[in-house]
N, C-alpha and C positions, 0 to 999 in steps of 0.2 A: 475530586476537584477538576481534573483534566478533562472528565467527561461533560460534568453540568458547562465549562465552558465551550466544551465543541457545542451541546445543543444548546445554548444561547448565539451561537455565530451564525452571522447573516451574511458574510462576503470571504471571500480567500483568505485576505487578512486573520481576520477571524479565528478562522480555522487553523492557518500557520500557528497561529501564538497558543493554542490550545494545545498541542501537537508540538511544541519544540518540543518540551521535557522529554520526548520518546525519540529514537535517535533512529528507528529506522522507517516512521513517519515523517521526517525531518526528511532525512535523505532519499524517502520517494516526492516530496513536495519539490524538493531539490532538483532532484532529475528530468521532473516535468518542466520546472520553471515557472512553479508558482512558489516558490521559498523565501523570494522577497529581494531575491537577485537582480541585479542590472540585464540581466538576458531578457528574451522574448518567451525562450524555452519552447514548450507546447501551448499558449494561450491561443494559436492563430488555429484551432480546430482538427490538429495532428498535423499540420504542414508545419517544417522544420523544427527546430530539438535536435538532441544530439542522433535520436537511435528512434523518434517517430513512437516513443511506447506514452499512453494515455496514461493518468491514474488508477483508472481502473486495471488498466494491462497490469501492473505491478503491484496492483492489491490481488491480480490472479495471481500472480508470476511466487509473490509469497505464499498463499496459502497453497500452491501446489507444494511448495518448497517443504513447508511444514508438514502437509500429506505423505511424502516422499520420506521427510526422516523417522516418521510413527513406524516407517516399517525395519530403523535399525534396531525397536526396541520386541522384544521378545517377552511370550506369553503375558498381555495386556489384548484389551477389547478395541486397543485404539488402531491394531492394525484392520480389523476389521473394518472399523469407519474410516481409515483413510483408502481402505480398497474400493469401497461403496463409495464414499465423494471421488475418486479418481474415475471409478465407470462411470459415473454420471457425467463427466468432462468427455 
């Protein structure tokens, strides 16, 4: 359901309300200051925001994050592919 709604969204809006139900899309919409907050956040092209990080910055910042803990798990093919997407970074 959360998905057919993201690809029907045409604007920020949109996309927020597609994305509450998940709580650490919520909290990177949040961060940027497109969440639906009375801030400015990052809308003005990366000039001010708390810490200057894009959306995308923090969809890398997790999938590194994710990469990073495939290698607490032991004999799985996943550390493999998080050592190959990490050399590719």
């Amino acid at each position: 359901e959360g998905t057919l709604m993201l690809s029907r969204a045409d604007d920020v809006e949109g996309v927020r309300i597609a994305v509450d139900g998940v709580h650490d899309y919520r909290t990177m919409l949040d961060q940027t200051g497109m969440g639906g907050g009375n801030s400015l956040g990052n809308q003005s092209g990366g000039i001010g925001g708390d810490d200057g990080k894009s959306l995308e910055d923090l969809f890398y910042q997790k999938e590194m994050e994710i990469a990073k803990l495939a290698f607490t798990y032991q004999f799985t093919h996943a550390v493999v592919y998080a050592w190959v997407k990490l050399r590719e970074q």
